[in-house]
C-alpha positions in Angstrom: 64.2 -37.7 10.2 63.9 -36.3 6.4 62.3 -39.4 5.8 59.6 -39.7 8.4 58.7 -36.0 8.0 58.6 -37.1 4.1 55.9 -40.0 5.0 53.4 -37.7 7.3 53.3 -35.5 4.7 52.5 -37.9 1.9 50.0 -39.5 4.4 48.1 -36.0 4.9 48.2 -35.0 1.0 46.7 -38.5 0.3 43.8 -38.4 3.0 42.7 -34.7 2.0 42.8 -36.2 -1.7 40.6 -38.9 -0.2 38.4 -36.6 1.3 38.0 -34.8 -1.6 37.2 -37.8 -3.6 34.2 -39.0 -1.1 30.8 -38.1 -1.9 29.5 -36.4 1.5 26.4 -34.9 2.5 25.7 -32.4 5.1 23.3 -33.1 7.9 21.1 -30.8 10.2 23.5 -31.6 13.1 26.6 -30.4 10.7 27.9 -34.1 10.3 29.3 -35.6 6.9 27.9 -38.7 6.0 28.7 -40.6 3.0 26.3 -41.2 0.8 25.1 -44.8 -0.2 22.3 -46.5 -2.7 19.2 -47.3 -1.7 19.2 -50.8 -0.1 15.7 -52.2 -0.5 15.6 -52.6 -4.5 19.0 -54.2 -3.8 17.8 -56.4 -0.8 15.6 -58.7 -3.1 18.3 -60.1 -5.5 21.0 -60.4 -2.9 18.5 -62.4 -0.5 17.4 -64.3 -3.8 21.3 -65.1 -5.0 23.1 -66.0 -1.3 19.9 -68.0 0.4 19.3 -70.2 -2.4 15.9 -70.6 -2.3 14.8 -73.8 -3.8 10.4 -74.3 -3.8 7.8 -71.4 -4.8 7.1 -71.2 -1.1 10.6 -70.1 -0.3 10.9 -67.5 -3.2 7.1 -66.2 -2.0 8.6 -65.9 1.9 11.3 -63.4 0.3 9.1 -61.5 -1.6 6.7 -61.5 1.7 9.8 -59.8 3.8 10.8 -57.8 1.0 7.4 -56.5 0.5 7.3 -55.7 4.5 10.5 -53.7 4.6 9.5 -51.2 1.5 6.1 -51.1 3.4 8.1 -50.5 6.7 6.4 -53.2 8.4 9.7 -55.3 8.9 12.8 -53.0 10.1 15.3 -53.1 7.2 18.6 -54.0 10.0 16.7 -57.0 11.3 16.2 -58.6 8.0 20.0 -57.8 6.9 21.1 -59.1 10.7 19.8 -62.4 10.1 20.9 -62.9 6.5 23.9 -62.1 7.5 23.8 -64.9 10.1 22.5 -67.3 7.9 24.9 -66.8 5.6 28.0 -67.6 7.8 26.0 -70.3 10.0 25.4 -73.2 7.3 27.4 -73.1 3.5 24.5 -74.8 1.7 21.3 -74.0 2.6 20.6 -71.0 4.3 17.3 -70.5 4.1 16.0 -72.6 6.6 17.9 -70.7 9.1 17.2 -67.3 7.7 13.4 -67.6 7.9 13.3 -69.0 11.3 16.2 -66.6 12.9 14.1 -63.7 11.0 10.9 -64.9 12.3 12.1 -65.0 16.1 13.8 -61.9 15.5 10.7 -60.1 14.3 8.4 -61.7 17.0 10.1 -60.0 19.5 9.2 -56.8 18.1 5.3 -58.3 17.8 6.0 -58.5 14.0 4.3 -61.5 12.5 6.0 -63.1 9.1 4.6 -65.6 7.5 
C-alpha cells in the first residue's frame, strides 16, 4: 500500500513539474495552448528535403505551394495532409504523388495549383 501511495505521488509531483516546464498561452476562451513555431518558413525546407524533388519544374511547384500558403491562398493543413501521405505512400519518389494528391485536394476547395 506504502508503495502505491508512494507512485501517485511521484506521478503528481512530476506532471505539475511538467506543467510548469511547458510554455503555455492563455486564450480568450481561458484555454492553455502550447505554444509552437511558425510552420510556413519551416514548410519549404521540409517539403524540399522529404519529396525529393529532382527537375527545376518540381522545385518551382514547391515554391508555387509555398508561395500560396504564406499568401493564404492554399490552406496550410491541406498541403501538410498530403505530404504527409506522400511520404508514407511510395519510399522513393514522392513527389509525383504529392503534387497530384495536393492538386485534387485543393480542386475541391476550387483552388487551382499549377
Amino acid at each position: 500500500m506504502k508503495r502505491r501511495l508512494l507512485f501517485i505521488v511521484a506521478c503528481l509531483v512530476a506532471s505539475f513539474g511538467v506543467a510548469i516546464l511547458v510554455p503555455v498561452t492563455g486564450t480568450s476562451a481561458g484555454l492553455v495552448r502550447i505554444i509552437q513555431p511558425k510552420k510556413v518558413g519551416d514548410l519549404k525546407e521540409q517539403i524540399k528535403s522529404q519529396l525529393r524533388p529532382r527537375s527545376p519544374q518540381e522545385f518551382a511547384f514547391l515554391d508555387r505551394v509555398v508561395d500560396m500558403v504564406e499568401k493564404d491562398q492554399l490552406p496550410l493543413r491541406i498541403v501538410k495532409a498530403t505530404f504527409n501521405w506522400a511520404r508514407k505512400k511510395h519510399r522513393r519518389y514522392r513527389f509525383p504523388y504529392f503534387r497530384r494528391a495536393l492538386q485534387i485536394e485543393a480542386a475541391k476547395l476550387g483552388i487551382k495549383v499549377q
